[in-house]
Residue frames relative to the residue before (quaternion, step in Angstrom):
aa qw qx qy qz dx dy dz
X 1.0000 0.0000 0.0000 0.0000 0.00 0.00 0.00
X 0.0872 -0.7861 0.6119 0.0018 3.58 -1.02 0.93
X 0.1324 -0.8204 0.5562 -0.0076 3.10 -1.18 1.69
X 0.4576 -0.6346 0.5238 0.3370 3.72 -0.73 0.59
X 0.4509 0.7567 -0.4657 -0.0847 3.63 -1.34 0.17
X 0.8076 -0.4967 0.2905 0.1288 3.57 -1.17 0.87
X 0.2962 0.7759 -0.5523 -0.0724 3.34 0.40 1.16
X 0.2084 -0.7083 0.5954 0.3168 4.05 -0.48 0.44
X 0.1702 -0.6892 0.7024 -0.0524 3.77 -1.85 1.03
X 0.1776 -0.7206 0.6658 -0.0769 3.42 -0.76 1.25
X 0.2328 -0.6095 0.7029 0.2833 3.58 -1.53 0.30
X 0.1897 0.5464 -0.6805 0.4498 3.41 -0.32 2.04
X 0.3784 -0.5815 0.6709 0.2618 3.52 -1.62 1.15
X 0.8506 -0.1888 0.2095 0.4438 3.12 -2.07 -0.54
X 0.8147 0.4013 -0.1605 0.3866 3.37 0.47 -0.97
X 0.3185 -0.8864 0.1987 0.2711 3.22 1.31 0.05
X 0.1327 0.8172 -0.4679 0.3092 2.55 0.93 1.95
X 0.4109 -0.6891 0.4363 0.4074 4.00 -0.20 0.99
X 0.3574 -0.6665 0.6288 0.1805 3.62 -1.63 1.59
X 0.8658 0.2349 0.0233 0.4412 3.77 -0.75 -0.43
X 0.0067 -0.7811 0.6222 -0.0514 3.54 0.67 1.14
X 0.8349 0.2206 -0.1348 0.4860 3.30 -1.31 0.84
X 0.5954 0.6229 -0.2329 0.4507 3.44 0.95 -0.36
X 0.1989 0.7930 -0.5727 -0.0600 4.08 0.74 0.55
X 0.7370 0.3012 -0.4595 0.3936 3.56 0.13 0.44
X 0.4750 0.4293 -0.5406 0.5457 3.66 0.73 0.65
X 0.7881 0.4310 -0.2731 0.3443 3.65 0.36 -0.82
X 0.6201 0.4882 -0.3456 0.5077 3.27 1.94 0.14
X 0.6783 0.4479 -0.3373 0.4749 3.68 1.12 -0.23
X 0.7536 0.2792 -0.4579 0.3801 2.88 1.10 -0.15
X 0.2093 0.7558 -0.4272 0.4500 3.86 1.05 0.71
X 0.5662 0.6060 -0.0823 0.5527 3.03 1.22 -1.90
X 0.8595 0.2427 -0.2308 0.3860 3.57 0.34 -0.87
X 0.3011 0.6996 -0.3038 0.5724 3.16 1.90 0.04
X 0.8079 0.2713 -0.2234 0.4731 3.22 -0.11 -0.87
X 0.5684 0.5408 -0.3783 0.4912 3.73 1.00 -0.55
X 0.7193 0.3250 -0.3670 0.4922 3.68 0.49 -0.47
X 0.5634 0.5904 -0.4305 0.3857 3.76 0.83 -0.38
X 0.6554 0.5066 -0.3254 0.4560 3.62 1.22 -0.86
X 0.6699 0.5397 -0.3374 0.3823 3.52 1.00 -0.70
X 0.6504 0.4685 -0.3641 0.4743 3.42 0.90 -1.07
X 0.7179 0.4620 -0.2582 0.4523 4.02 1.07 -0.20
X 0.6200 -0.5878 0.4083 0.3214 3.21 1.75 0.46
X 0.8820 0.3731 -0.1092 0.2662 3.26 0.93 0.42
X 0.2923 -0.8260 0.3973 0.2729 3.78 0.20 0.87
X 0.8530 -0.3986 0.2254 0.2505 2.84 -1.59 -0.28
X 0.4633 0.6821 -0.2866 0.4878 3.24 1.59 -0.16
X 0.6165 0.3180 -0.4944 0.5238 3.91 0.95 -0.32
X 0.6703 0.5604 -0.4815 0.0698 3.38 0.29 -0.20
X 0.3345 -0.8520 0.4027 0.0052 3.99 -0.42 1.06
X 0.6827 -0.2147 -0.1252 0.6871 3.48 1.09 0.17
X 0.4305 -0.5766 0.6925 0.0518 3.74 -1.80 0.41
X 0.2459 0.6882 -0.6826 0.0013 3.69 -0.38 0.57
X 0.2577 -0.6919 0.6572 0.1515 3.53 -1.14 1.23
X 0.3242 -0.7004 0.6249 0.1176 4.00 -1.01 1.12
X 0.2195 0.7873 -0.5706 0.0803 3.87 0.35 0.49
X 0.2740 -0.7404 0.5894 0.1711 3.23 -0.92 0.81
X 0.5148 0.3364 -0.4552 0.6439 4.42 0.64 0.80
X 0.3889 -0.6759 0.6189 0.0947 3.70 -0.88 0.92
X 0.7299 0.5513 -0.1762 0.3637 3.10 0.86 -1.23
X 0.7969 0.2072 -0.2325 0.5177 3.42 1.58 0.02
X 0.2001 0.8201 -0.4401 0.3062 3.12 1.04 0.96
X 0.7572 0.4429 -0.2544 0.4071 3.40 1.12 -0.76
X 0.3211 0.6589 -0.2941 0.6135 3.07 2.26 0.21
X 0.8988 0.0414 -0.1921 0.3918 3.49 0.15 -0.57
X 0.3736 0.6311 -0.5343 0.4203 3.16 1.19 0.72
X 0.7327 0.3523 -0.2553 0.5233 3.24 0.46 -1.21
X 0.4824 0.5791 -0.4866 0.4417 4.32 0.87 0.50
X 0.6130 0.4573 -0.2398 0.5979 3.51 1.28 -1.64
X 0.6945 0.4769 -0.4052 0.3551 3.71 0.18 -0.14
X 0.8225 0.3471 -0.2443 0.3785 3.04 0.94 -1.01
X 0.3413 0.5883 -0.5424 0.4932 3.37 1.42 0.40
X 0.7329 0.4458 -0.2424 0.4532 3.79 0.12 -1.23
X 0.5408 0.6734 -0.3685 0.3441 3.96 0.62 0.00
X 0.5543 0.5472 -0.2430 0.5782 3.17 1.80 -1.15
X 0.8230 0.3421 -0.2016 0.4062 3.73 0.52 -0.59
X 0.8373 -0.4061 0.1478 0.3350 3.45 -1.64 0.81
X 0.7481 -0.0884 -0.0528 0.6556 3.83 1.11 -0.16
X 0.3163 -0.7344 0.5522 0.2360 3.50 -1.45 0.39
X 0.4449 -0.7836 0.3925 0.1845 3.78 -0.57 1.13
X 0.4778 -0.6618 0.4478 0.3651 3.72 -0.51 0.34
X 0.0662 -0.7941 0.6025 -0.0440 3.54 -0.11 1.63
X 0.0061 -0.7130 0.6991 -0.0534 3.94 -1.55 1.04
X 0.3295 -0.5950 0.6757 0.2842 3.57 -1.06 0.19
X 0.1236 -0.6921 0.7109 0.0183 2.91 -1.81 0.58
X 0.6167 -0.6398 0.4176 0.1897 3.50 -0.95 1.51
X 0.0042 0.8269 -0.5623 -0.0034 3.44 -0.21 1.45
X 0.1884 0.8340 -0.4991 0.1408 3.65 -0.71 0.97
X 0.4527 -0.3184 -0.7266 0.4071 2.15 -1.18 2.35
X 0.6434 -0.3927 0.5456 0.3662 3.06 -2.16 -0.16
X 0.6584 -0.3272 0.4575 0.5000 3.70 -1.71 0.19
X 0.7948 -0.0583 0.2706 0.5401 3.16 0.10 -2.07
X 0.7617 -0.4931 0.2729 0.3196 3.06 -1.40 0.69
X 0.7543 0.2595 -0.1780 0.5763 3.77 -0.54 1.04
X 0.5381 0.5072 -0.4348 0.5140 3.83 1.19 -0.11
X 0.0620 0.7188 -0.6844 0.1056 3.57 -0.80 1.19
X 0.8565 0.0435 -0.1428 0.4942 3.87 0.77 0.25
X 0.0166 -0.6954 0.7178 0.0297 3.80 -0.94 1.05
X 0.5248 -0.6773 0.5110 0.0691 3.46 -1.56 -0.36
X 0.2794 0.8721 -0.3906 0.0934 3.57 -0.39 0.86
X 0.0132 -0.8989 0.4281 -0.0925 2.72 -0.01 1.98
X 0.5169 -0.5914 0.5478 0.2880 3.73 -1.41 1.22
X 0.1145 -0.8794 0.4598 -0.0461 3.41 -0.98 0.78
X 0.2979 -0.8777 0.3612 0.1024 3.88 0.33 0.90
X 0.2246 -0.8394 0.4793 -0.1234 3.28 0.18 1.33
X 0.1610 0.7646 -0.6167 0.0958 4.00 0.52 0.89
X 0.0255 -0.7825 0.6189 -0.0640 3.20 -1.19 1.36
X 0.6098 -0.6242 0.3290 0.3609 3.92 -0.97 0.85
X 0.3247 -0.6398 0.6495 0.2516 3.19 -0.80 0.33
X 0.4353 -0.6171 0.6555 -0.0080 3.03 -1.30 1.99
């Protein structure tokens, strides 16, 4: 059985303080690495992952970090269908990009 689910990834440290204000491609790789440890602690790589929506609040560089979130995913067993979505206002001041990726979850039938 295969279930679908939702991890969201911010560029925030442990304490969730914003890393890289102003910064939407530091605040996407490191999202990016966010979301890479979320897959591990669930047992899982980059291959469950099935779509990427990047929230960026600057349109104008979106096609920048689409084509960043792709090429990270190129190296690995399939590439998910990644789009930006128009974020407006920001969380917090200097937050111009988070992450939300759909995630495939295939478990045995018992």
């Amino acid at each position: 059985m295969t279930t679908t689910t939702t991890i969201e990834t911010r560029s925030v440290d442990d304490r969730g303080v914003l890393m890289h204000a102003d910064d939407a491609t530091a605040q996407l790789c490191l999202s990016l690495v966010r979301l890479e440890t979320a897959l591990v602690e669930r047992g899982l790589g980059l291959g469950a992952v099935t779509q990427v929506r990047i929230h960026a609040t600057q349109p104008a560089a979106a096609s920048e970090l689409v084509e960043l979130v792709l090429e990270r995913f190129r190296s690995g067993p399939t590439t998910p269908i990644v789009a930006w979505v128009s974020a407006t206002p920001p969380e917090a001041p200097g937050m111009l990009v988070r992450l939300a990726a759909d995630v495939a979850i295939t478990t045995p039938h018992s």
